[in-house]
C-alpha positions in Angstrom: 74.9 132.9 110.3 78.3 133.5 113.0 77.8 137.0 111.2 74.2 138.1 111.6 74.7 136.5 115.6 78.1 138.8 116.0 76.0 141.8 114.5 73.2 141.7 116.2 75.7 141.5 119.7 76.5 144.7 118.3 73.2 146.4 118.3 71.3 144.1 121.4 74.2 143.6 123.7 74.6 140.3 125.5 78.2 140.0 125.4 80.7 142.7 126.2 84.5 143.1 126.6 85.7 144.8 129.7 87.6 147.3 127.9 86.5 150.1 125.2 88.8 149.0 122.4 88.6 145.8 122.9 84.9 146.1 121.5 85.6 148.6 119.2 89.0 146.1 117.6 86.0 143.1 117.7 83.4 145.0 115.8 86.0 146.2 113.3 87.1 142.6 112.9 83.2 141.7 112.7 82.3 144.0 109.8 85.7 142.9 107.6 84.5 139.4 107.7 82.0 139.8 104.5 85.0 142.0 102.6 87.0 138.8 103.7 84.3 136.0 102.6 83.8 138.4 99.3 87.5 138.1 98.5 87.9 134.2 99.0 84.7 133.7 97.2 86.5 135.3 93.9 88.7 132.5 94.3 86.4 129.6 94.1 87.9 127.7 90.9 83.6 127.1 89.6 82.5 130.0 87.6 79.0 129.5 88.7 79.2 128.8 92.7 81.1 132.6 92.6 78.2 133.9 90.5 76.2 132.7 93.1 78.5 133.5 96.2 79.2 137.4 94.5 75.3 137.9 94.2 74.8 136.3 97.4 77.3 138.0 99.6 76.9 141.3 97.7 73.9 143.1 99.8 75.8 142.1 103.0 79.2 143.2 101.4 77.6 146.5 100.8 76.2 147.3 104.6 79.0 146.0 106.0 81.5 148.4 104.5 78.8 151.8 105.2 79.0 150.5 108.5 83.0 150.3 109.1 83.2 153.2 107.1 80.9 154.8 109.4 82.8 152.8 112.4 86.0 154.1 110.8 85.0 157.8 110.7 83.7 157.2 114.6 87.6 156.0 115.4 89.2 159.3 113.7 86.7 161.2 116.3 87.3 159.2 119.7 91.0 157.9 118.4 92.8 159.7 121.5 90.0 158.0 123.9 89.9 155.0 122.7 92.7 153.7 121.4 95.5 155.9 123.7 93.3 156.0 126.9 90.9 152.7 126.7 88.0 155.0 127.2 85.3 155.6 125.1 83.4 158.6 125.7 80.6 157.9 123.4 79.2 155.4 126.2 81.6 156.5 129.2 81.5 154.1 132.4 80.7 156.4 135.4 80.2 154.5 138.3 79.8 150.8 139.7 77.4 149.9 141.9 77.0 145.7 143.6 73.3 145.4 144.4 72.0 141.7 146.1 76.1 140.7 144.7 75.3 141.9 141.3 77.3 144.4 139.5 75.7 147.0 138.1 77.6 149.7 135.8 76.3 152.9 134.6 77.2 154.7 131.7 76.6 158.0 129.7 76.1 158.1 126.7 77.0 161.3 124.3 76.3 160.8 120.8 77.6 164.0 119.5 76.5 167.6 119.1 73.1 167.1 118.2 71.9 165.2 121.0 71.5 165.5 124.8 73.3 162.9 127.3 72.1 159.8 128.7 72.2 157.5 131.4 72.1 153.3 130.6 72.7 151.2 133.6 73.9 147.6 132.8 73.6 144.2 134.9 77.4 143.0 134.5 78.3 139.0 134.7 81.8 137.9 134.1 82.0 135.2 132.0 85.7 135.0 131.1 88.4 137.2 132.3 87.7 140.3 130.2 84.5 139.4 128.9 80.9 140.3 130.2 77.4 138.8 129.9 75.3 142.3 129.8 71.7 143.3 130.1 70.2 147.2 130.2 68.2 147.5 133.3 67.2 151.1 132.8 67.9 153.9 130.5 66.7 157.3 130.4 67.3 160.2 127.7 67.7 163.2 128.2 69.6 162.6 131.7 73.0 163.5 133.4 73.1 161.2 137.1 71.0 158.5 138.2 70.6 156.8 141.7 70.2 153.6 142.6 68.1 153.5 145.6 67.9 149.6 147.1 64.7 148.6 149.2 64.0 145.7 151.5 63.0 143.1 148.3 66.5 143.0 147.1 65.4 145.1 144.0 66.1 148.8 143.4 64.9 151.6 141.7 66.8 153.9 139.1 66.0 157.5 140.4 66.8 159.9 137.4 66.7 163.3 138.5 65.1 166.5 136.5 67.2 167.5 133.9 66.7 171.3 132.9 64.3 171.9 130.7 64.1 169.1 128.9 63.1 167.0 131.3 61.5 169.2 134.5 60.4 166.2 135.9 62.7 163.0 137.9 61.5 159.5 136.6 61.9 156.7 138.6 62.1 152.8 137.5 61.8 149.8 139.3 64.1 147.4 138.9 64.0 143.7 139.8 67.2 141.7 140.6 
């Protein structure tokens, strides 16, 4: 269960480290843990309990390594950001912005050569030193800048601006703090 919890952090986002390899050394440790199960299961002295734990752990075993394969072939690209400079650029932090005393970060995302840029902004809560409660508040793809422009309710707006000719027109979201 600790797993399915830890991977869907991974895909829905509620709790962040402050620093890019932090969350990258986290997920790595987060997809070994079936590879680790799978081995200790072998060791169970009752033939039939590992029968059972082997068939049982087997379709988990199997996603979880295409996915730190995946993760692993991801590391070899970003290794110099990542790991030397604690930035990763895949999901680069920009800016932050405090709006109504909550911090706000905004990121761009680049996922590689056959895709265009993005913008995510995320509400930031510190929970423990190094470690954030996080929520998306807007996103918009295809986009390079976004503004945040307050108004008298204590919410704002995320003001994306046109973006060539992909996206001639700006798109503006309401926000509500």
């Amino acid at each position: 269960m600790t797993y399915f919890i830890l991977m869907g952090n991974w895909w829905f986002e509620w709790l962040r480290f402050s620093s890019p390899r932090a969350n990258h050394l986290f997920m790595a440790a987060v997809l070994l843990l079936p590879v680790i199960l799978f081995i200790m299961v072998h060791r169970l002295p009752s033939l039939k309990i590992r029968t059972i734990g082997i068939v049982l752990m087997f379709p988990i075993l199997l996603v979880s390594i295409l996915l730190l394969t995946g993760w692993a072939f991801m590391m070899t690209m970003w290794v110099p950001g990542v790991w030397q400079k604690d930035v990763d650029y895949s999901f680069e932090k920009i800016r932050q912005e405090v709006i109504s005393g909550n911090n706000y970060s905004i990121f761009r995302t680049n996922w590689g050569a056959t895709s265009s840029f993005g913008i995510v902004v995320r509400r930031e809560v510190k929970v423990l030193p190094g470690l954030l409660r996080v929520k998306r508040v807007c996103q918009c793809y295809p986009a390079n800048e976004v503004q945040l422009l307050k108004n008298e309710k204590g919410s704002f707006e995320c003001l994306f601006p046109p973006y060539g000719t992909k996206r001639p027109d700006a798109i503006k979201v309401m926000v509500n703090t």
